[in-house]
C-alpha positions as CSV (number, residue, x, y, z in Angstrom):
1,X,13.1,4.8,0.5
2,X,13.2,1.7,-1.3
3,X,10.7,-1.3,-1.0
4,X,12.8,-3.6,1.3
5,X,13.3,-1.0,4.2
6,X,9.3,-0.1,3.9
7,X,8.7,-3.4,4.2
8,X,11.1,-3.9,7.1
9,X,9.7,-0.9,8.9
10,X,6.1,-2.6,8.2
11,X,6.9,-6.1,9.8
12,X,9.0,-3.8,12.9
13,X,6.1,-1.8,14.1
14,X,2.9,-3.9,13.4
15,X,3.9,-5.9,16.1
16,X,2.7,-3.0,18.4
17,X,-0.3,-2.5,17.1
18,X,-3.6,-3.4,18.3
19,X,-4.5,-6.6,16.3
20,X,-8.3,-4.5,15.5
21,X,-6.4,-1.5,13.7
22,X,-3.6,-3.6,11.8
23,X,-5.6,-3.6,8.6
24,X,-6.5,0.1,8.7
25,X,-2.6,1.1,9.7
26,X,-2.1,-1.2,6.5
27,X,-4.0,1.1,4.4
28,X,-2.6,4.8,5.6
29,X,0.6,3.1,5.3
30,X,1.0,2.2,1.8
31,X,-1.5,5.5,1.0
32,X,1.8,7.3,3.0
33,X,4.3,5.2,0.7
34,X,2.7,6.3,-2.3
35,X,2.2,9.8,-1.1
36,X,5.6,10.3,-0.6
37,X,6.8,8.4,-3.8
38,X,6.9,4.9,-4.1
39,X,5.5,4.0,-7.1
40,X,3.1,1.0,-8.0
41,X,6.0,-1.3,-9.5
42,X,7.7,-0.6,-5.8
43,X,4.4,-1.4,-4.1
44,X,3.7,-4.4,-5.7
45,X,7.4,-5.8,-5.2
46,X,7.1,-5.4,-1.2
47,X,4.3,-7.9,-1.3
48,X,4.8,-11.2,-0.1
49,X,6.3,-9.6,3.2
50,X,2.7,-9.7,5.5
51,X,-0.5,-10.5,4.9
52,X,-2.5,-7.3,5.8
53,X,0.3,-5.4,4.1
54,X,-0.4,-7.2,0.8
55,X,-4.1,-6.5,1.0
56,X,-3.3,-3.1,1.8
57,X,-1.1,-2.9,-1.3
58,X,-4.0,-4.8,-3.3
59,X,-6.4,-2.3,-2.3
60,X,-4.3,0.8,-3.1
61,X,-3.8,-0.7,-6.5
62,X,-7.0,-1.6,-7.4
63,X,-8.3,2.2,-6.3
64,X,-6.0,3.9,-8.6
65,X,-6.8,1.5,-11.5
66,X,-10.2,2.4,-11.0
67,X,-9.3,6.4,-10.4
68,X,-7.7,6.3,-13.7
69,X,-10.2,4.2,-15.6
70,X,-12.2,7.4,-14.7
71,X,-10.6,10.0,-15.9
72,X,-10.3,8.2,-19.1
73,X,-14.2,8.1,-19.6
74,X,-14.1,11.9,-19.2
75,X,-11.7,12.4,-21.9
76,X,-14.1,10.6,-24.7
């Protein structure tokens, strides 16, 4: 799946969320996108699409650097 249809499929279903879970279905989302492939370069080129989608994708970003910024202190 490529970043525009993810994006689409976003902005198509958060309509029909409940305005308290939006941010949180933001989250497991683009944890699902990555999960299944999408990688950070495709991530960070659906941004601009929704707000609480971008944060989402901030959030996710910002995690892994951090996850790998880890493992590199354990390899010293």
């Amino acid at each position: 799946m490529n970043e525009e249809i993810a994006a689409d499929l976003w902005n198509l279903f958060k309509e029909f969320l409940d305005k308290k879970h939006v941010e949180l279905a933001a989250e497991r989302y683009v944890d699902m996108l990555a999960d299944y492939g999408m990688s950070e370069i495709q991530l960070q080129d659906m941004m601009g699409n929704s707000k609480r989608l971008d944060a989402a994708i901030q959030y996710y970003l910002e995690l892994d650097q951090d996850e790998d910024s880890d493992e590199d202190e354990w390899d010293d």
